[in-house]
N, C-alpha and C positions, 0 to 999 in steps of 0.2 A: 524289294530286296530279297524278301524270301522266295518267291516264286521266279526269281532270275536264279537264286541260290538252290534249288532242285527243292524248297521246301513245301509238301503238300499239306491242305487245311487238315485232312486225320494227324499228319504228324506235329502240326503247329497245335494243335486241339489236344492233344496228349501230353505235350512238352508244359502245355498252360497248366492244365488240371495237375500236372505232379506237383507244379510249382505251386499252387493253391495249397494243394493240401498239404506240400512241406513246410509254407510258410504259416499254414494252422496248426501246424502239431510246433512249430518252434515257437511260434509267438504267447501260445498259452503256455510253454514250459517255461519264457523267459517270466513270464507275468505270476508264475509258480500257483497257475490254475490249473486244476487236475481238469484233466481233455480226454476225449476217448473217439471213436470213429463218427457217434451220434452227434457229438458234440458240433465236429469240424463237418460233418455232412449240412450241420443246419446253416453255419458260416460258410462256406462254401457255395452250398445250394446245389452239389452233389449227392446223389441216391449211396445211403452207408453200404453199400454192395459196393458202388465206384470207390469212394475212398478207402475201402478195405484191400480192394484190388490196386490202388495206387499207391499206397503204405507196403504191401507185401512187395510190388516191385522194386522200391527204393530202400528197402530193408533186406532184402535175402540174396544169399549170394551163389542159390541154387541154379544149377545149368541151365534145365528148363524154364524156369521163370526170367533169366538175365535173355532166353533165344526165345519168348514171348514178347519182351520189353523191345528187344532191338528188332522183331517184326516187326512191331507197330513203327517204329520209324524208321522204317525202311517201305513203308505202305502205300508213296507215291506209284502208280499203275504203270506211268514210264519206267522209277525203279525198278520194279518188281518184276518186269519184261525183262531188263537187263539181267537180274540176277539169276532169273529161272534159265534164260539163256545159255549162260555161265556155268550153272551146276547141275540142272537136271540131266540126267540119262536120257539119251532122247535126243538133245538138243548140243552135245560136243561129242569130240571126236572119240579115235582112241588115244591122241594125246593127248587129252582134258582140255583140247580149246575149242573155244563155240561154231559150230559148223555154219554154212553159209546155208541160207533156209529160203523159197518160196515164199513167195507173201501168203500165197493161199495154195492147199493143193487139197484132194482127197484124204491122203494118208496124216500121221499124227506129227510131222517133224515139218514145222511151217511159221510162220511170223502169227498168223490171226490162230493158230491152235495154241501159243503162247499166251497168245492178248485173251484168249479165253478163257485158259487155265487160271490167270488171276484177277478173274471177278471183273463186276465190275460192267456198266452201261455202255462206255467208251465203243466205236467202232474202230476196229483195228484200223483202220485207214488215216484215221485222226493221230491214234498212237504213233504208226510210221512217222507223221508229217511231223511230231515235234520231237521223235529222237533223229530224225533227221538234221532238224531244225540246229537241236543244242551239239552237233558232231558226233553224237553217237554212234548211228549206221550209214550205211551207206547204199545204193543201191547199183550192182552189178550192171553188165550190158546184157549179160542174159536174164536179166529179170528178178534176179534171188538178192537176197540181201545179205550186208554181213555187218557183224557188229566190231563195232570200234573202240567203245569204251565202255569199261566195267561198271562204272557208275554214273548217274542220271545227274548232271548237272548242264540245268538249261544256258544260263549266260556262264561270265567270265568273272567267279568271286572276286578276284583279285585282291592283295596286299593291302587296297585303298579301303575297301569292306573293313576288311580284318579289324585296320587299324583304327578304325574311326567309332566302331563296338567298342575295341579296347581303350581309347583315349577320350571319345565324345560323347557316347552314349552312356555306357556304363556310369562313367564318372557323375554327369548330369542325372540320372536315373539316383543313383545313390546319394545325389545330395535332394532330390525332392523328397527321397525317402526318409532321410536323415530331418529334415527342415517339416515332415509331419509329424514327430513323433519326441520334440524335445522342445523345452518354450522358447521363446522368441529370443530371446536372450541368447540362448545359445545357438542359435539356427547358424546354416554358413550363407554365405552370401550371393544372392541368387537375382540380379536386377538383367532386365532388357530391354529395349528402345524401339519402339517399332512405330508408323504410321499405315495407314491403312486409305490415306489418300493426298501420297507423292504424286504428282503424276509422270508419266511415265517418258517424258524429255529430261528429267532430271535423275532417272534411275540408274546409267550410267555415272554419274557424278558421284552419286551416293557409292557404289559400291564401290567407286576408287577410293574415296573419301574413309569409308570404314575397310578398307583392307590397309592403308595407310595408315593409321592413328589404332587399330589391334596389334596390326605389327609392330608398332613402336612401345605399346605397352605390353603385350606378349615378353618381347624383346627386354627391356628394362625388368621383371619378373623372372624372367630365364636370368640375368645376370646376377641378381639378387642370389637367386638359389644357387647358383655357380659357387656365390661366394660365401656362400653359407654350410654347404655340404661338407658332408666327415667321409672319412673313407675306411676301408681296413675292419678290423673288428670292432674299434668305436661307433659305424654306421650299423652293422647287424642288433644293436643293442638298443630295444626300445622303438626300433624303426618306424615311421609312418610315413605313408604316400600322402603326399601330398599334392595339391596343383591350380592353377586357375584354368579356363578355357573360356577360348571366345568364338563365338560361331558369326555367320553370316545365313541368314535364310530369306527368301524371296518364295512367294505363292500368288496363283492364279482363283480368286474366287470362282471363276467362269469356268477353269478347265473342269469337264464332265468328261466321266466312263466313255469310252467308247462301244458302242451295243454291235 
């Protein structure tokens, strides 16, 4: 999903490390342990330079440091093609939009003097082939290329992503978080059914079988809550999300990497 989603491993790697280190500097202040960079470098297992440097971005609200933050994820190489594209001198017009460029030429206004410019092992030929790939560019009948879209996204996020983050994962995510850190007593409720050797004339069956009998208890839960809910400014008052979720999942031990 991320790498359909334009998301590259520097900027996946960056997004993790902030999250570590915010959740060390919250977790010792709810615990009302006095914490310092040394501290949460050792929890972590980040160098106290990285987490000074991940603290100061998520803290300052200085220009420079917020267009340091947002290079780094912006630091996919396809990105990064696009953007230079976009805004360097060099590479648009005089009315600020991106000129149509050679893939290769002698002089500096070119596709591989691009893919140069931003670092990086990749052979320009590679890069064309997968902003092509995701609708990005395109390639003329004389040869040159022109860019299509602002930003690097390889597939099609779509709504169905969005909402399945906001509804399945998160939610799941936050009650394993929730069910490790309070005693059993209190945990929320967290069971699943699975075998590991249906075989696979009856795999059809089953998933009619659980898409039929989630929906009907999904179902009966939504009505519940129908008839439970307040509205108006009685609902703003105290509020909590609530919810159940049921999933359906299916895996291949066998499927392997394709090299």
């Amino acid at each position: 999903m991320l790498l359909r989603s334009g998301i590259s491993y520097r900027q996946f790697d960056e997004i993790v490390k902030q999250a570590f280190v915010h959740e060390s500097f919250v977790d010792s202040g709810l615990s009302r342990k006095r914490t310092n960079v040394s501290r949460v470098a050792v929890r972590t297992g980040l160098s106290r330079k990285e987490v000074a440097r991940m603290r100061d971005l998520m803290n300052s609200e200085h220009v420079g440091v917020r267009s340091q933050r947002d290079a780094a994820f912006r630091s996919g190489q396809a990105a990064r093609v696009l953007q230079v594209w976009h805004t360097y001198p060099g590479f648009v017009g005089t009315s600020g939009q991106p000129i149509d460029l050679p893939f290769d030429d002698a002089g500096e206004a070119s596709f591989s003097a691009i893919v140069k410019s931003v670092g990086g092992d990749v052979p320009a030929g590679a890069v064309r082939a997968e902003l092509r790939s995701a609708g990005a560019i395109e390639e003329l009948e004389d040869g040159r290329l022109r860019v299509l879209k602002r930003y690097f996204i390889p597939g099609d996020l779509g709504e169905d992503m969005v909402v399945g983050f906001e509804h399945f994962v998160l939610p799941l995510l936050s009650g394993l978080a929730h069910n490790s850190s309070v005693p059993r007593s209190e945990a929320f409720i967290q069971r699943v059914s699975y075998s590991e050797n249906l075989s696979a004339g009856v795999i059809p069956r089953f998933r009619r079988i659980a898409h039929e009998r989630a929906s009907e208890f999904v179902q009966s839960v939504d009505e519940w809550i129908g008839a439970n809910e307040v509205s108006g400014a009685e609902a703003k008052v105290g509020a909590t999300r609530v919810g159940v979720g049921v999933f359906y999942f299916e895996s291949k031990d066998s499927e392997e990497p394709k090299k």
